[in-house]
N, C-alpha and C positions, 0 to 999 in steps of 0.2 A: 561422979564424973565418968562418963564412959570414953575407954581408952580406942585410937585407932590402930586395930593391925595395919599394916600395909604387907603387900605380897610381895615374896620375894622376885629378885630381881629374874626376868628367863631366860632362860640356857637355850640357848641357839645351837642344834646340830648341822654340821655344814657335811656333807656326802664328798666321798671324792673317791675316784679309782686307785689302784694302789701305786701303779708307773712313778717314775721319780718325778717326771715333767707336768705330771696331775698334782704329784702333791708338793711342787714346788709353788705351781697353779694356783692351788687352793689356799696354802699358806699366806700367799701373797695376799689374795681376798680378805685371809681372816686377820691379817694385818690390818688393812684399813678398815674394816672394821670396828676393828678394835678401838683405834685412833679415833675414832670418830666417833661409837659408843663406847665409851670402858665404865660403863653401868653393866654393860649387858657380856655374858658369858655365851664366849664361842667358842662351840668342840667340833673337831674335825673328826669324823668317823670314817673309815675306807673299806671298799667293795670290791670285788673282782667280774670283770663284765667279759660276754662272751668272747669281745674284742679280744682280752686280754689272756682268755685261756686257750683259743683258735690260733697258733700259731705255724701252722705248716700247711696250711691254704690258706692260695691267694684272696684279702679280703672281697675282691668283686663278686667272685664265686661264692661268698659267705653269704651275702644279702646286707644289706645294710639299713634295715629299721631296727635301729638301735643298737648296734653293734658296740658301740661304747658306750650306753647310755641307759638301756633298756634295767638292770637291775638296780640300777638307782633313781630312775622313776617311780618303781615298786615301792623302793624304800619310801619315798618319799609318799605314797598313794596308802601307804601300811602304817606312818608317822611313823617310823622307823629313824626319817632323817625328817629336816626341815627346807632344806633348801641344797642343791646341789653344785658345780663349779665342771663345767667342760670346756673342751677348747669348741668353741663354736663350729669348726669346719664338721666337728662329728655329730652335733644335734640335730634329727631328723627336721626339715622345715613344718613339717607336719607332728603337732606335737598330742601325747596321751588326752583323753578327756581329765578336767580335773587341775592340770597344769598349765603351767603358763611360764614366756622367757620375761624373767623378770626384770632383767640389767643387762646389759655388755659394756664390759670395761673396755678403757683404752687401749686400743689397736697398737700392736708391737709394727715390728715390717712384717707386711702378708706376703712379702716373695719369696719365691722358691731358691733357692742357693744350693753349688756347686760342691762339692766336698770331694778332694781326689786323692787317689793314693800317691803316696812321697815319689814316687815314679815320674809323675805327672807335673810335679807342681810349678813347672814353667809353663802349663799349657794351659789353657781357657778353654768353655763349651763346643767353642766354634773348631780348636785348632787339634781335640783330641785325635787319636790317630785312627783309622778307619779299622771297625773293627771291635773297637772298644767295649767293655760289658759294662752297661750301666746299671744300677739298681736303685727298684724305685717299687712302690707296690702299690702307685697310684697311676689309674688308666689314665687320669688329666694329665700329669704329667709325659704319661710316654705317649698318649696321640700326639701331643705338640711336641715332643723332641723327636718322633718318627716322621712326623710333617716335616722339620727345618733337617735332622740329619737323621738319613735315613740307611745310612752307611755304619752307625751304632751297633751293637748288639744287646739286648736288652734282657733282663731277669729280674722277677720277682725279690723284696728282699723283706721280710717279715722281724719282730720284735723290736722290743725299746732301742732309744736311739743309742745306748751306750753298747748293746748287743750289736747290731747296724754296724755302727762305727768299729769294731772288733773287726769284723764280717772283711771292712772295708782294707783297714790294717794289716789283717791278715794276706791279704794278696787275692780273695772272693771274688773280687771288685774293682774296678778299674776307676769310679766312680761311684757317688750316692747324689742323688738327687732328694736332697731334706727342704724342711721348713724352715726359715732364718730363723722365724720366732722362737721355736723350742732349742735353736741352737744357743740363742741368746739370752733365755729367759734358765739355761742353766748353766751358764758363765760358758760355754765356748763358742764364742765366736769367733776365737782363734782358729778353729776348725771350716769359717768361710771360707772357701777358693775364690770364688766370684756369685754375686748375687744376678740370678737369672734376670735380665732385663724382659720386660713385659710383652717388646713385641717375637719374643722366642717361645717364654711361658707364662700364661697367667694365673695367676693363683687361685685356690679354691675360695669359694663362699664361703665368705667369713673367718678366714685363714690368719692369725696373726691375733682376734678379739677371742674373749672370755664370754660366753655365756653362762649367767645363771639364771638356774630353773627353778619354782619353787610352785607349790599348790597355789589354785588362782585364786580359791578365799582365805587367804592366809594376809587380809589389808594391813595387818600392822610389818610384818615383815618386809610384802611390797613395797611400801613405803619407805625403810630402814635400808633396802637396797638399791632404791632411784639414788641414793647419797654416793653410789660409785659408780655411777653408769657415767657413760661421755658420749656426752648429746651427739661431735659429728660421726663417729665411729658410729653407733647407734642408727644413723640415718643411714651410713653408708652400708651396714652390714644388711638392714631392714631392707635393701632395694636389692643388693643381692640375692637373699634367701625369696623375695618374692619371685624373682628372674628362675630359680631354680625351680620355686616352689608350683608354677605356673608350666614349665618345662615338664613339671613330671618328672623330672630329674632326682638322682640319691645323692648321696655325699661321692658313691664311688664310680662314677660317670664321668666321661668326657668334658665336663661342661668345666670353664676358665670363666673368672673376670676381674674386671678393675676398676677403681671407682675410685674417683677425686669431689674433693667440695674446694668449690671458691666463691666466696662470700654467700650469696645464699641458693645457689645454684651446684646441683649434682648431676657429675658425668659417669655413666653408666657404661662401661665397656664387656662385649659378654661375646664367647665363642662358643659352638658345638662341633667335636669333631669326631669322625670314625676312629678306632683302634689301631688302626692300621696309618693313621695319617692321611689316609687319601684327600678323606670326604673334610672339607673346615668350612664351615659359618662363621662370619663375625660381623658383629654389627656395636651401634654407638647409640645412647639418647641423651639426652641432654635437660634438667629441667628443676622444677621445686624441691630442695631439699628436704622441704617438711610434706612433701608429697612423693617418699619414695616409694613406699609399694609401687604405686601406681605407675612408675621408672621401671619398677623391675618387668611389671605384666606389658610394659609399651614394649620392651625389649624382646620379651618371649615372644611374642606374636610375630614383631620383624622378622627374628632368625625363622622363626616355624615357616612363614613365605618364602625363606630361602633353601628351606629342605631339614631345618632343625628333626621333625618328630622323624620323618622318615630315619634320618642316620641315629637317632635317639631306640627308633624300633630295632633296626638290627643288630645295636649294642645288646639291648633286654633280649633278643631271641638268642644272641652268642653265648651272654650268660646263665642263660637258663638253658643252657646245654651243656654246662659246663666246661666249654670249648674255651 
């Protein structure tokens, strides 16, 4: 009688940055995971990305293909790792050959929120006092808070958000302009002041979802990862990253949006604006949820008629001068 081996069960390596809010991130993942296969062994391995060693230049001036992603695409291109966990806003739209986005979980809140020093804490966005020093080390965010108030003072503010928040503490700061989501996703959100309302600032592509990335012929994994993706989240972030991707745009550029589903219909909301405030685009489309690329390229093209690439050029010539 001949006996059957069977193969042992395989060990799933998950990649993840080292930051608290990556591997609060990615824990989370290999949570459900787990719940969902506990045959299959998942290890969390972690990496240090240029992102996370660059920290006394502003990241626009860094460049941004792959600024938080790039050594763990490697990993994964070397089977170093098996699959990776980012927060979506950082994944280039344009991805390595070889890879592929294989999931995005469900969408925390994508808006940007208010964080102010105890100085402050009777005062909202609108009512700070002229003058005030915000920090923020996203261009999206300070074109459109230099558009609405331009009476601000604005500075760079670089590291994890528990550094930040120090920074902020300390008296640095008058204000942070953070993500709700990571404020949430690592129990403070006691640290909200006010969540920025949308027609102030809109939030980045994909701001709030989990992307995972994993090698594109790896079908049995693919597979095991559609088990935690969430179909509207998925639809809505897919029509962003097109709008961006279509733009020509980075992660660290001007560009806002926003995006709702109601029954099976997706609305598209997308801005372009100078650095300075001045210049702003925005536009709206309207249309098939299971037809969002095709949302996001309708959208790129609008604003590009209303002056998009042109304020999009002299963003890329300011920072490639390092100005």
């Amino acid at each position: 009688m001949t006996s059957v081996v069977s193969s042992p069960p395989r060990t799933i390596r998950i990649g993840s940055r080292k930051s608290q809010l990556a591997l609060v991130q990615t824990y989370w993942v290999q949570e459900q995971l787990e719940k969902r296969f506990p045959d299959i062994t998942f290890e969390v391995h972690t990496m240090s990305t240029q992102g996370d060693k660059i920290l006394d230049v502003a990241l626009a001036k860094i460049g941004d293909k792959g600024l938080f992603t790039k050594e763990l695409e490697v990993g994964m291109l070397n089977q170093e790792i098996d699959f990776a966990v980012h927060s979506l806003k950082d994944l280039p739209t344009h991805l390595p050959e070889g890879l592929t986005l294989a999931a995005i979980t469900e969408r925390e809140n994508p808006a940007d929120a208010l964080v102010v020093h105890e100085k402050h804490k009777d005062k909202q966005i609108d009512t700070l006092p002229e003058g005030a020093l915000i920090g923020t080390s996203s261009l999206r965010r300070l074109a459109q808070l230099r558009h609405h108030f331009p009476h601000f003072t604005f500075k760079d503010v670089r590291g994890n958000l528990i550094t930040r928040l120090a920074k902020l503490d300390a008296g640095e700061y008058d204000a942070l302009i953070l993500a709700a989501a990571g404020l949430e996703r690592l129990g403070m959100s006691d640290r909200i002041h006010q969540v920025i309302p949308n027609e102030i600032s809109l939030h980045a592509v994909g701001q709030g979802a989990l992307g995972i990335e994993c090698r594109a012929d790896d079908s049995e994994l693919l597979s095991l990862l559609k088990a935690i993706e969430h179909p509207q989240t998925r639809d809505r972030c897919l029509a962003e990253r097109s709008f961006l991707r279509s733009l020509e745009g980075g992660c660290q550029v001007p560009i806002g949006v926003n995006t709702e589903i109601s029954g099976e219909n997706l609305t598209l909301t997308g801005i372009v604006a100078s650095i300075d405030g001045q210049k702003f685009v925005k536009d709206t489309v309207t249309g098939q949820a299971n037809n969002a690329e095709a949302l996001g390229i309708e959208l790129a093209e609008l604003l590009r008629h209303q002056g998009a690439q042109e304020i999009l050029s002299e963003i890329f010539a300011v920072i490639q001068r390092g100005s």
